[in-house]
C-alpha positions as CSV (number, residue, x, y, z in Angstrom):
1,X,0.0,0.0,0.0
2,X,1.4,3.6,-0.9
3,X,2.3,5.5,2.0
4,X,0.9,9.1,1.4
5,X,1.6,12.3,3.7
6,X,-1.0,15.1,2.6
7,X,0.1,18.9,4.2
8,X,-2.4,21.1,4.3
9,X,-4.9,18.0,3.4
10,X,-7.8,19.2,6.0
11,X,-8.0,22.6,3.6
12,X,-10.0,22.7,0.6
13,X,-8.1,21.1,-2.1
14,X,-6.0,19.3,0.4
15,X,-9.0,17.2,1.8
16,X,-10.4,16.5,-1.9
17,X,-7.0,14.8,-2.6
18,X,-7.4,13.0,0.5
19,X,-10.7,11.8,-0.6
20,X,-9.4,10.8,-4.1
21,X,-6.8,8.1,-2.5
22,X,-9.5,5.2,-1.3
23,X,-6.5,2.4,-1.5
24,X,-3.4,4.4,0.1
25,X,-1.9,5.0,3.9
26,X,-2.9,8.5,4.3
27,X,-1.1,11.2,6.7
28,X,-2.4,14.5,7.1
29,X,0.0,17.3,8.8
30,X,-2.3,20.6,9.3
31,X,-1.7,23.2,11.1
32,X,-5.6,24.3,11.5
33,X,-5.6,27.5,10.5
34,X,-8.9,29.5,10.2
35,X,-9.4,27.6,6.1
36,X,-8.3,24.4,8.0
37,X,-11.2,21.9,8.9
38,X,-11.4,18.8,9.9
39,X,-14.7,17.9,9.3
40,X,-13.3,18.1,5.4
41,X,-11.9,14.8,5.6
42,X,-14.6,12.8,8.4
43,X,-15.0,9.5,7.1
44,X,-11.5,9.2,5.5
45,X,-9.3,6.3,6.6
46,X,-5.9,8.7,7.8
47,X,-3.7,9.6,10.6
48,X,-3.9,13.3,12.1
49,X,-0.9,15.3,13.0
50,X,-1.5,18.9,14.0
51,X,1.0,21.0,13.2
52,X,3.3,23.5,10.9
53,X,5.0,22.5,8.1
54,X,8.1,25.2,9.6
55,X,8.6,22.8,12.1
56,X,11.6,20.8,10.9
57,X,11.8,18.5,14.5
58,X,8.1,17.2,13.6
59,X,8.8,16.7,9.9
60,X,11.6,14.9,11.3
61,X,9.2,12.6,12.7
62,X,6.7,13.1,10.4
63,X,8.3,13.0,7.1
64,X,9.9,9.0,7.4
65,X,8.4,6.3,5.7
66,X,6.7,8.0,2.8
67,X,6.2,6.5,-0.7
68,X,5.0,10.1,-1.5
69,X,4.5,14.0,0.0
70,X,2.2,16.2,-1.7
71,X,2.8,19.8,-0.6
72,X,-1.0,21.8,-0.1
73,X,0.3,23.8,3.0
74,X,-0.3,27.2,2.2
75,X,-1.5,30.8,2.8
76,X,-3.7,31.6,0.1
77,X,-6.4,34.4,0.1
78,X,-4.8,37.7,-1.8
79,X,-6.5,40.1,-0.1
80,X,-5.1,38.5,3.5
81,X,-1.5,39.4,1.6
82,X,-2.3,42.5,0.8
83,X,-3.3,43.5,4.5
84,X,-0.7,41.5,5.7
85,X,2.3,39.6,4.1
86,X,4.4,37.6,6.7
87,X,2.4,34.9,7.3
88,X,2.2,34.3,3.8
89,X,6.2,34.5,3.1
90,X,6.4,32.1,6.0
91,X,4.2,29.6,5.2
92,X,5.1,29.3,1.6
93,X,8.6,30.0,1.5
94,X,10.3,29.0,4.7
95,X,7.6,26.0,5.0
96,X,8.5,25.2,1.7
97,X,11.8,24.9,2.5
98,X,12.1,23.2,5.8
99,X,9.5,20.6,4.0
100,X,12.1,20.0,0.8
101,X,14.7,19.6,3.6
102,X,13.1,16.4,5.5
103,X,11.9,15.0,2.0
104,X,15.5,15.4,1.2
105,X,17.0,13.9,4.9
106,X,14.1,11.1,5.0
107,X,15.3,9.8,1.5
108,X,11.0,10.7,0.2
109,X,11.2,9.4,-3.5
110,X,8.2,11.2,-4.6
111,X,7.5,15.0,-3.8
112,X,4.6,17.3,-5.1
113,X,4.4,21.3,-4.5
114,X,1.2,22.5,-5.4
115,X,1.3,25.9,-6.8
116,X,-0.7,28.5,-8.7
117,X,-1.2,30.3,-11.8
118,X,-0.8,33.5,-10.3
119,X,3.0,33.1,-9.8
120,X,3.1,34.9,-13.5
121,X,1.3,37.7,-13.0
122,X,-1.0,39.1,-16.1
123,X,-1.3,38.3,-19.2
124,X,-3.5,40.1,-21.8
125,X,-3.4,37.8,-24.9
126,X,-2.5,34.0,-25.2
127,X,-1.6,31.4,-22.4
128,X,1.6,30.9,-20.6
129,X,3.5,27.4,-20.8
130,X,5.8,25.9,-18.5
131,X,8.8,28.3,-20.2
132,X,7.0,31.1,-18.8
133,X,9.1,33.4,-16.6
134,X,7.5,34.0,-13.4
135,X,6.3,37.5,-12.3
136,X,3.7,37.5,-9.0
137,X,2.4,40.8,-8.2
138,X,0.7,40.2,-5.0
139,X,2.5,39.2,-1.6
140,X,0.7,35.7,-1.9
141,X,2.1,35.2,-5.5
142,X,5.1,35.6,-4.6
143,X,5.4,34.0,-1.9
144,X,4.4,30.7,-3.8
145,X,7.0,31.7,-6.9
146,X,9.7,31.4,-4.1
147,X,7.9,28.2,-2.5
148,X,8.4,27.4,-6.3
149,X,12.2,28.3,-6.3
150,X,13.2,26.3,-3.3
151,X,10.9,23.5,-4.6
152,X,13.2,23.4,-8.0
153,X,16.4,24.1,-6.5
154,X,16.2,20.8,-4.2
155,X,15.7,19.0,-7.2
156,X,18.3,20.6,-9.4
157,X,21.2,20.9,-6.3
158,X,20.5,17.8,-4.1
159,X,18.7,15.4,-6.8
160,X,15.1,15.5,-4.5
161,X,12.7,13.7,-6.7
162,X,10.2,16.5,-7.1
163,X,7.7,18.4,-9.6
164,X,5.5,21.7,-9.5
165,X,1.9,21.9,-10.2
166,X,0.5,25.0,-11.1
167,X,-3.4,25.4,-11.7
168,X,-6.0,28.0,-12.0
169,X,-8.9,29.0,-9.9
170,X,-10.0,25.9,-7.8
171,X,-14.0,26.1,-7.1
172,X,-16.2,23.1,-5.9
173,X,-17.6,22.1,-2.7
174,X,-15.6,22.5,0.7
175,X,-14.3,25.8,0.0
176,X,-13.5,28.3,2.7
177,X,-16.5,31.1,2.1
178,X,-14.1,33.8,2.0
179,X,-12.9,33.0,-2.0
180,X,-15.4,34.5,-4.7
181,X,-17.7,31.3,-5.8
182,X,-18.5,30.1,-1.8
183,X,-19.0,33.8,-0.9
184,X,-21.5,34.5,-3.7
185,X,-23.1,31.9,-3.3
186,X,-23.4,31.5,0.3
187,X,-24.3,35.1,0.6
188,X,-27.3,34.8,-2.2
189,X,-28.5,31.8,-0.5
190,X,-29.2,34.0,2.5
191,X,-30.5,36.8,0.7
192,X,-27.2,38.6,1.3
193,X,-25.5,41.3,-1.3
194,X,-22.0,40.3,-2.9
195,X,-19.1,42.4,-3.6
196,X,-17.9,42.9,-7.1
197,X,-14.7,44.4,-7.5
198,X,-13.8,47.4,-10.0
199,X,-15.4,46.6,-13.2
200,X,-16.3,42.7,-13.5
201,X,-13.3,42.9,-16.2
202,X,-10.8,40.4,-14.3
203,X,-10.3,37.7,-16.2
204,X,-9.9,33.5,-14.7
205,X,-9.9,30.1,-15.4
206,X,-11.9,28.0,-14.1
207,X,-11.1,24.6,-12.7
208,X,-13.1,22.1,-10.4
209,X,-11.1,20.9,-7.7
210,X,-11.6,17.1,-9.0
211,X,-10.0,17.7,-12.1
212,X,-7.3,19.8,-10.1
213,X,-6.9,16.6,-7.9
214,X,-7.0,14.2,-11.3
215,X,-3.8,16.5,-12.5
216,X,-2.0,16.4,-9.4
217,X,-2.2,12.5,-9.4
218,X,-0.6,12.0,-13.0
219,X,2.3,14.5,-12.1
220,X,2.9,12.6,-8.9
221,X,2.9,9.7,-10.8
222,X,4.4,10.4,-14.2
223,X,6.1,14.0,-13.9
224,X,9.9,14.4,-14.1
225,X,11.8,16.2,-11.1
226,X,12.4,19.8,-11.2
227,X,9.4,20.3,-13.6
228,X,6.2,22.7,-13.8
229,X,2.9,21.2,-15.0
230,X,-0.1,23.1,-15.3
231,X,-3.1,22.1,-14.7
232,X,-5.7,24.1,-16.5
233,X,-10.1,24.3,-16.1
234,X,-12.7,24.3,-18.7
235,X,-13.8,28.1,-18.6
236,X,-11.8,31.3,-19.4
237,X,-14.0,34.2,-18.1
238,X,-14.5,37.3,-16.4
239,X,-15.5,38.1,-12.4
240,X,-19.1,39.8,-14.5
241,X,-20.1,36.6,-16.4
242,X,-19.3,34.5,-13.3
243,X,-21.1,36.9,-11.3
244,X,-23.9,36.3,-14.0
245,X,-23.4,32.5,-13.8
246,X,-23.6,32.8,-10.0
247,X,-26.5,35.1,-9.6
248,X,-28.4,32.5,-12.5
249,X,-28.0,29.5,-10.1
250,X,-29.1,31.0,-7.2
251,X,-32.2,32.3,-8.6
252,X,-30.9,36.4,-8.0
253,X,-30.7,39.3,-10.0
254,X,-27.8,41.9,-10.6
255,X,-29.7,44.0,-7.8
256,X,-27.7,41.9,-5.4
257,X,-24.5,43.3,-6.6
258,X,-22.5,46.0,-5.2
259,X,-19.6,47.0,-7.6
260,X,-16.8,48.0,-5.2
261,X,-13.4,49.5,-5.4
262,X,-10.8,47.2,-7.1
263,X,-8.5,45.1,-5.1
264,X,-5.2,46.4,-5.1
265,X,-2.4,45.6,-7.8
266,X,-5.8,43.1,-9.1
267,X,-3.9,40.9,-12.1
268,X,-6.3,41.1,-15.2
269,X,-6.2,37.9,-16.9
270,X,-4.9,34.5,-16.2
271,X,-4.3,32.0,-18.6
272,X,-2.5,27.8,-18.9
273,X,-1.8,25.9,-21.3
274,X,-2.3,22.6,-20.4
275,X,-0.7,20.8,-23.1
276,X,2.6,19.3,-21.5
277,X,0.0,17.6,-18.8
278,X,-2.4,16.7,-21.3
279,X,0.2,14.6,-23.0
280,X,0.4,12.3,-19.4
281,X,-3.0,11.7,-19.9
282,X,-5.0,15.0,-18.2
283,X,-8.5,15.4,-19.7
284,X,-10.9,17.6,-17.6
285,X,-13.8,15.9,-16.6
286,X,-15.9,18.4,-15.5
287,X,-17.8,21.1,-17.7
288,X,-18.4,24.6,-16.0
289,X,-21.9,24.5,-16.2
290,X,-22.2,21.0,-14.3
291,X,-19.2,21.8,-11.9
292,X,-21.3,25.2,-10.9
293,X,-24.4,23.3,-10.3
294,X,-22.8,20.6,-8.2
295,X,-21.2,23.3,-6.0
296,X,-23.7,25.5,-5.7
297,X,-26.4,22.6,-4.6
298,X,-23.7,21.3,-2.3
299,X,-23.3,24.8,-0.7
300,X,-27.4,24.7,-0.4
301,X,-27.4,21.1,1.3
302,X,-24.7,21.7,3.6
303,X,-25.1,24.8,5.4
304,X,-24.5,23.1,8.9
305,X,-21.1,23.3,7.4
306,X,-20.5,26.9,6.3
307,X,-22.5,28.4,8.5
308,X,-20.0,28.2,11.2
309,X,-17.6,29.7,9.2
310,X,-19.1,32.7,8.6
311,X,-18.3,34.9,11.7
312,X,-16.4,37.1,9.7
313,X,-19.0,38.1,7.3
């Protein structure tokens, strides 16, 4: 049986991973931070350590025995960077770091760091492949470009067996309601208002977190160390026609926006090309339209779960 250690697996994407993996050994190392739940991962045959991923003496302990370690521990909401960075360069540098260090001193032959799209920056025409220089723009992008770094260096200077993921938006259920698809949608299921920022014109890609998941499991299984793959959604679109889709599902009108003042440094357009993963074998299985209506039914059948979460709205 595989032997795989999951960081960051009680967060959202994390715990879907965790989900995805009936037949292996499962360790989860969370630190339970505010998007850290474990009711995310009830019912999954695992082991729970609670703790940080900067801790190197419990990696020490932690790390041994591994077949594989699949890196999910991060910070990851921009505006939290924006109001406040050091968490973010902590978490996803230096716990980048002290993780490729155990992997490295407990012999680990299979390493994943999950990563994002928004390590580039903007891009107004085309999509970026793996040759892409990086160019992050918001404390929390850059903070994953030099999680990134330390990720690729390991493998180049000491030989550590690992590859870099790096998708687009994530959205499907168990999302912290603080990111834009769980906040709308939790909000207009409670006949709240939702925030739109600047003018709608922001552009993303869309994918569900199964086919995230799907991509992350070829990589780990075929990708070559020291090597980016992206992992890229079905739907290229702007924060207005998702607000549009959105507003559609949950039966609301456009009088439930409020357009607000644009976030800060806001990247315009994001945008993968998927092809190198595609060639392992990646083929999305979900199709906007039915991911949306899966979430947003999910979010509407399981409000004992995000209603807790909600303190802060």
């Amino acid at each position: 049986m595989t032997r795989v250690l999951v960081t960051g697996g009680a967060g959202f994407i994390g715990s879907h991973f965790v989900r995805t993996l009936p037949d292996a050994k499962i360790t989860v190392l969370d630190k339970l931070t505010y998007a850290g739940n474990r009711a995310n991962i009830e019912g999954v045959d695992h082991q729970f350590v609670h703790g940080d991923i900067c801790d190197p003496d419990l990696l020490a302990e932690v790390v041994p025995g591994h077949d594989l370690v699949v890196n999910f521990a991060a910070e990851s909401h921009v505006d939290r960077s924006i109001d406040g960075a050091a968490d973010f360069v902590r978490t996803n540098v230096l716990g980048a770091q002290t993780l490729m260090q155990a992997c490295l001193d407990a012999g680990i032959p299979r390493v994943v760091q999950v990563s994002t799209d928004e390590v580039y920056g903007t891009i107004e025409t085309g999509s970026w492949d793996e040759s892409a220089a990086v160019n992050p723009r918001s404390p929390y992008s850059a903070a994953k470009a030099g999680g990134d770094m330390i990720a690729r260096a390991y493998a180049v200077t000491h030989g550590l067996n690992v590859s870099i993921t790096r998708c687009g938006n994530n959205y499907g259920p168990y999302q912290y309601p603080e990111k834009v698809i769980p906040l709308f949608v939790t909000n207009l299921l409670e006949g709240r208002r939702v925030p739109l920022y600047g003018d709608g014109g922001n552009v993303r890609d869309w994918v569900h977190v199964d086919d995230h998941c799907q991509g992350i499991r070829l990589v780990a299984e075929h990708g070559r160390p020291g090597e980016v793959y992206h992992i890229a959604g079905t739907a290229e679109m702007s924060n207005r026609e998702l607000t549009e889709h959105l507003l559609t599902a949950c039966g609301a009108t456009w009088d439930s926006v409020d357009f607000v003042e644009d976030r800060k440094g806001h990247d315009r357009r994001y945008s993968l090309d998927d092809a190198k993963l595609r060639a392992l074998g990646y083929a999305p299985r979900w199709t906007f339209d039915e991911g949306l209506a899966d979430t947003v039914a999910w979010y509407r059948d399981h409000a004992a779960w995000w209603k807790p979460l909600r303190g802060w709205a």
